[in-house]
Each structure stands twice: as structure tokens, then as C-alpha cells.
C-alpha positions in Angstrom: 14.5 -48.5 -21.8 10.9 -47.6 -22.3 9.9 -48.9 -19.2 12.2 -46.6 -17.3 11.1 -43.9 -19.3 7.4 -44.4 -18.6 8.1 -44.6 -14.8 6.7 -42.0 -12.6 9.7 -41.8 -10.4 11.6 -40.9 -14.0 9.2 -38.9 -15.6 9.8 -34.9 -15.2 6.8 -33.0 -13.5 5.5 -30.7 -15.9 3.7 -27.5 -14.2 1.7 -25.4 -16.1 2.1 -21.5 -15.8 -0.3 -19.5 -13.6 -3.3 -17.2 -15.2 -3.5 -13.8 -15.2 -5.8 -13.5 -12.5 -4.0 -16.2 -10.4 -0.9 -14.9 -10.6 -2.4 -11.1 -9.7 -4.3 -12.9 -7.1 -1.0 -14.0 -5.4 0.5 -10.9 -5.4 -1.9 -9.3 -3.9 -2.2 -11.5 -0.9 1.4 -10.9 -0.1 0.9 -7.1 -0.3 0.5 -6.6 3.9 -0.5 -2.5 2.6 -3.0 -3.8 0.2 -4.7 -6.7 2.1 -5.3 -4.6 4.9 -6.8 -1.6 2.8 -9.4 -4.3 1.9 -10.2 -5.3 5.0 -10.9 -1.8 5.8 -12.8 -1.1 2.2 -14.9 -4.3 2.4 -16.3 -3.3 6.3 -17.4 0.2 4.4 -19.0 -1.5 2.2 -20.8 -3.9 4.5 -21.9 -0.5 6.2 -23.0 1.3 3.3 -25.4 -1.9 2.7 -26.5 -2.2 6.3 -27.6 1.8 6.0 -29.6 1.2 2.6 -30.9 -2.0 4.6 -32.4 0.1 7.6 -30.1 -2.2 9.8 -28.1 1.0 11.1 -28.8 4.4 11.1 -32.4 4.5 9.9 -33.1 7.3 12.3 -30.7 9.5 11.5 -33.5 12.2 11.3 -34.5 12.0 14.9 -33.6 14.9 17.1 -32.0 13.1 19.7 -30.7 15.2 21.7 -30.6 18.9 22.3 -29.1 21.2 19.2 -25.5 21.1 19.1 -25.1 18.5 21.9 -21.6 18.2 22.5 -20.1 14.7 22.0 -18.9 12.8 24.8 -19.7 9.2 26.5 -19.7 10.6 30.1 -23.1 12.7 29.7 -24.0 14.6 32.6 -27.2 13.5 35.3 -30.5 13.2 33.6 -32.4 16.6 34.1 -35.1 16.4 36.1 -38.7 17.2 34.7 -39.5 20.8 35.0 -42.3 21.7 36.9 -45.4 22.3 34.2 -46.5 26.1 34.0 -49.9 26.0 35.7 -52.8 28.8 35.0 -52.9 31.4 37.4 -53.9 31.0 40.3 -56.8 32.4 42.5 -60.0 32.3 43.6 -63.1 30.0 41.1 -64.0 33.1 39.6 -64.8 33.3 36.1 -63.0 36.3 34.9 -63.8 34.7 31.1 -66.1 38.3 30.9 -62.4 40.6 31.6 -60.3 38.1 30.0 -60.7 36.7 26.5 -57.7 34.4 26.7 -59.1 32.9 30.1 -60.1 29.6 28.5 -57.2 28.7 26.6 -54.9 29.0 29.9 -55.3 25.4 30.8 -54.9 24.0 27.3 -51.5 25.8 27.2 -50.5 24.7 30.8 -51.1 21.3 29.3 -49.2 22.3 25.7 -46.2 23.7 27.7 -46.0 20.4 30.3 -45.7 18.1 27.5 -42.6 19.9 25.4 -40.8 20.4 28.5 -41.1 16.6 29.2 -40.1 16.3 25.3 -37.5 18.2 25.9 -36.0 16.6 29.3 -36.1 13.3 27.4 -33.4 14.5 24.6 -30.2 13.8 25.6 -27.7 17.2 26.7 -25.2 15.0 25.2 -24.0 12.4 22.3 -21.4 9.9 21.9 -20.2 11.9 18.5 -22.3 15.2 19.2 -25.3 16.1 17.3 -26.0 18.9 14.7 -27.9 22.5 14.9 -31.4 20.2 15.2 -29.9 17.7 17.6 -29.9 14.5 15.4 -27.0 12.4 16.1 -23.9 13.1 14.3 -22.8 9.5 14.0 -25.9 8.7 12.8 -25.8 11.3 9.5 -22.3 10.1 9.1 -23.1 6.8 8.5 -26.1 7.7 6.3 -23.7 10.2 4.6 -21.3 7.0 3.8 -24.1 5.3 2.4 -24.9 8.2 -0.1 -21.3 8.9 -1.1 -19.9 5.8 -2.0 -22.8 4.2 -4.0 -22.6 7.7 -5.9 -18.5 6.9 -6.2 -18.6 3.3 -6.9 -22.0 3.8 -9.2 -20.6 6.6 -11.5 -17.1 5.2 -11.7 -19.3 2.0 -13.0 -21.1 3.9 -15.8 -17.9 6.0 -16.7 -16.2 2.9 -17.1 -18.7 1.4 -19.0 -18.7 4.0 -21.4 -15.1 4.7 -21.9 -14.6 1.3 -22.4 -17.4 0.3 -24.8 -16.3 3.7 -27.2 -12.9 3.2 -26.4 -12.9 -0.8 -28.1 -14.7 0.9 -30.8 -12.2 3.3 -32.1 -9.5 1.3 -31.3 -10.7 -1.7 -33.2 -12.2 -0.3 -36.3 -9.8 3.0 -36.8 -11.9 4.9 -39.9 -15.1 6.8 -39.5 -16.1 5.2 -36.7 -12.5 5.8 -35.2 -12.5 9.5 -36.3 -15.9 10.4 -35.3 -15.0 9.3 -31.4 -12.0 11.0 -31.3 -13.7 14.5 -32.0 -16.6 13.5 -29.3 -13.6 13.2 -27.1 -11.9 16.3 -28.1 -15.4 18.0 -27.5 -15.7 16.8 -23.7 -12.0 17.4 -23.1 -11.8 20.9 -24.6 -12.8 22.5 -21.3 -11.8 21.9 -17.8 -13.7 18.8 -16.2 -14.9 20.6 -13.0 -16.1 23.0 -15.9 -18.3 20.1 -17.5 -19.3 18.8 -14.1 -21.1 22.5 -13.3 -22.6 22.2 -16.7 -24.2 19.2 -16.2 -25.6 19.6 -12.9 -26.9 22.9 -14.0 -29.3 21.3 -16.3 -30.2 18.2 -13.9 -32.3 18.0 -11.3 -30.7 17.6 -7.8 -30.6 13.7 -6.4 -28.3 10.6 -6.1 -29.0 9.3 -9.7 -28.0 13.0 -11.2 -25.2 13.0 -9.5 -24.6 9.7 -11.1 -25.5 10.3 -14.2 -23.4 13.9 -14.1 -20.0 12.4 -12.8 -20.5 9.3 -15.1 -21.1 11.1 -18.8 -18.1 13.3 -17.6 -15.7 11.2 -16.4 -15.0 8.9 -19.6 -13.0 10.6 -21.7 -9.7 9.2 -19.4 -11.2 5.9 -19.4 -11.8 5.7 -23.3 -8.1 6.8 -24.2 -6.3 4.6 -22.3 -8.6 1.7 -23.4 -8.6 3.2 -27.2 -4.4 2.3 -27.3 -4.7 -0.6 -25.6 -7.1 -2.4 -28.7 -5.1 -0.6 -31.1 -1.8 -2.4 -30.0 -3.9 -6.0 -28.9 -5.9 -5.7 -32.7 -2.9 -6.5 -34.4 -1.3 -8.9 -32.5 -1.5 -13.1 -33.7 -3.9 -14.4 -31.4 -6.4 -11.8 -32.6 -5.3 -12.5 -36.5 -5.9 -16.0 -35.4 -9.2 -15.8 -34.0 -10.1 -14.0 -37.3 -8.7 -16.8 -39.3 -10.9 -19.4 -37.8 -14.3 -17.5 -38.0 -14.2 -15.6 -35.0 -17.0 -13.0 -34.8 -15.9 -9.4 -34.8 -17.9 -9.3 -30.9 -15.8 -12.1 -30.3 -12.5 -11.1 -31.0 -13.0 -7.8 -28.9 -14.7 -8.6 -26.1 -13.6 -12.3 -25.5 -10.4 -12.2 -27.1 -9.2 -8.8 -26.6 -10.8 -7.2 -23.5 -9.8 -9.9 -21.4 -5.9 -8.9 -22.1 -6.5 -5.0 -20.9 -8.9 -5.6 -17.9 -6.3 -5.0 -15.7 -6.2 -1.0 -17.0 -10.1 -1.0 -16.9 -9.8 -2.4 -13.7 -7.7 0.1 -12.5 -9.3 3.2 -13.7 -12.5 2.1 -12.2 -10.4 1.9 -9.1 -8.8 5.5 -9.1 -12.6 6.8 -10.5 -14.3 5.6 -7.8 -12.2 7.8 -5.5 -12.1 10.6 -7.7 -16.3 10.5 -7.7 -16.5 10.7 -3.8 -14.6 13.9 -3.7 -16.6 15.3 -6.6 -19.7 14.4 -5.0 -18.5 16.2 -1.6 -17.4 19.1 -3.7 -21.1 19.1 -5.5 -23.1 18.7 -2.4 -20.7 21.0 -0.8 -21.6 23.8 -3.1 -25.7 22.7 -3.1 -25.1 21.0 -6.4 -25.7 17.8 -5.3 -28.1 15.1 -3.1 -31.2 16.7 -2.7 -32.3 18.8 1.1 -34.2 15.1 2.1 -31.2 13.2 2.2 -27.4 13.9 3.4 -24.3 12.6 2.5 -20.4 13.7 3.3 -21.1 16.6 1.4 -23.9 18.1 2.9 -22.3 17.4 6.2 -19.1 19.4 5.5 -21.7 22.5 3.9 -23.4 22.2 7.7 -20.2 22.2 9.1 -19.0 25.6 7.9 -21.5 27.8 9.6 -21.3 25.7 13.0 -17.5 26.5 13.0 -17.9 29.8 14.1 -19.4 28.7 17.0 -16.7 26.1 18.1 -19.1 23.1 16.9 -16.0 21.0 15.3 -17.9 17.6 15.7 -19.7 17.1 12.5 -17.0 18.2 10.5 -15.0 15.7 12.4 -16.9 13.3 11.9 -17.4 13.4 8.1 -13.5 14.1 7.4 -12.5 11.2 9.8 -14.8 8.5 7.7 -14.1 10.3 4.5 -10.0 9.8 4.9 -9.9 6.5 5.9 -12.0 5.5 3.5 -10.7 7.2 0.4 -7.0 7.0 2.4 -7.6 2.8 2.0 -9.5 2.5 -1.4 -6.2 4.7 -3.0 -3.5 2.1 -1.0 -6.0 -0.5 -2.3 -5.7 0.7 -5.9 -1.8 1.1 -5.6 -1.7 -2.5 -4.5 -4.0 -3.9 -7.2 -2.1 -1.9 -10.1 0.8 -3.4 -9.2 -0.7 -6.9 -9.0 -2.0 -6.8 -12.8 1.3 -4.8 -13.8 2.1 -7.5 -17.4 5.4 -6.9 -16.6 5.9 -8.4 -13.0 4.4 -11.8 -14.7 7.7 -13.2 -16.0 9.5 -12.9 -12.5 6.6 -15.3 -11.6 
């Protein structure tokens, strides 16, 4: 009997359940929406490093082409080079004695020869059009990408930092410490959040890393609630009394024990932050509250935009929306996907 009992061919295969982050893993590969809202995230973000690497548009301040070329990718004949504007003509007299400007005639002919051999070598047209200097539209649009989603995916970082490092506080210890965070967070969310975000970058100086810092120390309060009920219900529970009972460090028990159990809601508001930072940032740079005059972003495009509108220029507002959708369009189908992947409750139909 215990020889049929120890054979393989008898013996029951015992599988072990799949982790959390297996199991949200698999679901997420089978979401067709999700998978290819990744695709479409990750090439943004292998853009947005190829910009800050100087592998694409590193020249995105060069007048390229004439101002407001009009995009196309059928430009017209190259113009010929204008004839240079020669000194007058006339007999070798030297009328230096009648005319005081005589001498400087030839050092403009050769002044106005050169621009208008500058000039014939900038292009009448671009594939995407080019602004009121004549840099290329494409160019700033990519450049603009960089500079927006670092300032999304940075400040949705530090927000989430700091929700989450105050909101395992309160929620584990309760008491002072408990009641002391929950007025700071009745403080930041007694006035509107566009409110706060004025405030801040009223005091700040203009640049990437304000913006950063301004959409992070305002964006927590959502973070820190969520993730304050979440270590209030996981504090009590028995594997965390457990931990406790066999010497586990108070760190420990909230950051190895507990935070593990509610990343998928810190995951997730990082997610929805990020997009929520991209618009703020076009709003902010919109309104001259943002990147500073050196640099551009989708923001300062869209600002630029709004005067060339009345003059039927459409192609660098174009450009900035298209790039702008898709990529906050993807990143928000991305999210969707991913919430539903670390949803607790779709693991016991696993």
C-alpha cells in the first residue's frame, strides 16, 4: 500500500497559487486595450530619453525655414539666389567729399549678399510647418514631449512619495502623530487645488524642477488618504499582529509587511497623477506659469498657438494636441487596464 502511495503516477500534483504580481501580470497581458496602450506609452518614453540624449531634436532652435512655413512634404522648387544689391554704379570717381556714406556702400553690398543667400537656404516649407521664427514644428514638439512628461511622471513620483510616506504614518500610529497629519491635510485641501497650484508657482521661480516641486507638494493630499485607510484596515489584520509577535520592527511591519498588500492603490494613483501633472503643466505653461522662455514644452506651444490662429497658422497647435492626446489618451487606457489587473477581488476567480 505505501508503495502505491509513494508512486508518482499516484501521487496528486500539488500547484501552488500565483502571486500578486503574477497573477496581475497575467491579466494584463490578456488586456488587447492595455497591452497596446503600453506599446504606445513605452515608444514615448524611449523618445522623451532620445530628446534629453541629443539623439533627436537637439536643434529644435534652429530657424529652419522661413517664419510660419507651412507644412507639407511636396515643398515647392528651391529659390534661386537673388542677385546681391551692388553699389551704385558710375564712373571711378570718388564722390567720398559729397557723400559721407560712400565708403560703407560696398560693405553693405557684401552684408545684404550674404542674408539673402541665408535666407534662400531656409526652407519655404516643413514636413510639420514651422513657427513665427521658422524653427521646425516637429522639432519643438518633440522637445515639448520631453519637457512634459518628465514634469508628469517626476511630480506624480514625489506626490506619491509623500502621500504615501505620511499616509503609512497616520494610518499606523492613529494619536498625535495621526491627528497632527489629518489637520496638515485639512489645511492643503481647504481651498481649491488649482488655487494652491497658483500659490505655489507664485512664490517659485519659473523652470522644470518648480514645476516639479509645485505639482508634487500639491498633489498629495489624494494620495495620502487613500493610502491612510488602507494601513488602518491592513494594521489590524493577523499577519501584521504576527509579525509583531515575533519581533518584527515597527519599519518592518509597514513597509515590508504592509505596504506590499496596498501597492496596487499607490500604484494606481501614480498612474492617474502622472496624467493629471501633464495637463497641469500645459495649463501652467499655458498661462506663463511654467518652463522658463529657454526651453518649450506642450504648454508653451499651445500659448504660441493662440496668437498664430488668427492668422490661419493651425500647425503648431496641431501638432502639440495630436502628441498630447495620444499620449495622455494611452497612459489613461493604460491605467484602466492596470487597475483592473491589481483589483484584490478578481484574484479568487484566478
Amino acid at each position: 500500500m505505501s508503495s502505491v502511495l509513494a508512486s508518482p503516477q499516484m501521487t496528486p500534483s500539488l500547484t501552488r497559487g500565483k502571486g500578486v504580481w503574477a497573477a496581475a501580470a497575467v491579466r494584463f497581458r490578456s488586456d488587447r486595450v492595455g497591452m497596446t496602450s503600453l506599446v504606445i506609452v513605452v515608444l514615448f518614453l524611449l523618445l522623451v530619453v532620445a530628446a534629453g540624449a541629443g539623439l533627436v531634436a537637439k536643434d529644435w532652435q534652429v530657424e529652419r525655414g522661413v517664419p510660419d512655413a507651412p507644412p507639407t512634404f511636396v515643398g515647392p522648387a528651391a529659390p534661386t539666389e537673388s542677385a546681391a544689391i551692388a553699389a551704385p554704379s558710375g564712373p571711378n570717381v570718388d564722390i567720398s567729399a559729397i557723400d559721407p556714406l560712400a565708403p560703407r556702400y560696398k560693405e553693405w553690398a557684401e552684408a545684404a549678399k550674404k542674408y539673402q543667400t541665408t535666407e534662400a537656404a531656409r526652407a519655404l516649407t516643413l514636413p510639420f510647418g514651422g513657427d513665427r521664427l521658422g524653427r521646425d514644428v516637429l522639432a519643438k514638439a518633440i522637445k515639448g514631449a520631453q519637457v512634459s512628461i518628465l514634469v508628469g511622471v517626476c511630480a506624480a513620483a514625489l506626490a506619491t512619495l509623500i502621500g504615501t510616506l505620511l499616509g503609512a504614518l497616520s494610518g499606523f500610529f492613529g494619536g498625535k502623530v495621526g491627528d497632527f497629519l489629518e489637520w496638515l491635510y485639512n489645511v492643503f485641501t481647504a481651498m481649491p487645488s488649482i488655487l494652491l497650484i497658483f500659490a505655489f508657482a507664485a512664490v517659485f521661480p519659473r523652470g522644470v524642477f518648480s514645476v516639479v516641486a509645485i505639482l508634487g507638494l500639491a498633489g498629495w493630499p489624494g494620495i495620502y488618504r487613500l493610502v491612510r485607510a488602507e494601513f488602518i484596515k491592513h494594521a489590524v489584520r493577523d499577519y501584521v499582529r504576527s509579525a509583531e509577535a515575533i519581533g518584527a520592527s515597527t519599519m518592518s511591519r509597514m513597509f515590508r509587511h504592509i505596504l506590499p498588500n496596498v501597492s496596487h492603490v499607490v500604484l494606481v494613483q501614480l498612474s492617474i497623477h502622472v496624467v493629471g501633472f501633464i495637463k497641469s503643466e500645459v495649463i501652467l505653461s499655458y498661462l506663463g506659469l511654467g518652463v522658463g522662455v529657454d526651453q518649450v514644452s506642450w504648454g508653451t506651444m499651445l500659448a504660441e498657438a493662440q496668437s498664430e490662429l488668427i492668422l490661419g497658422h493651425w500647425w503648431q497647435l496641431a501638432a502639440a494636441t495630436l502628441l498630447m492626446a495620444v499620449f495622455v489618451t494611452a497612459f489613461s487606457l493604460m491605467t484602466d487596464a492596470l487597475r483592473d489587473a491589481l483589483d484584490p477581488k478578481l484574484r479568487g476567480l484566478e
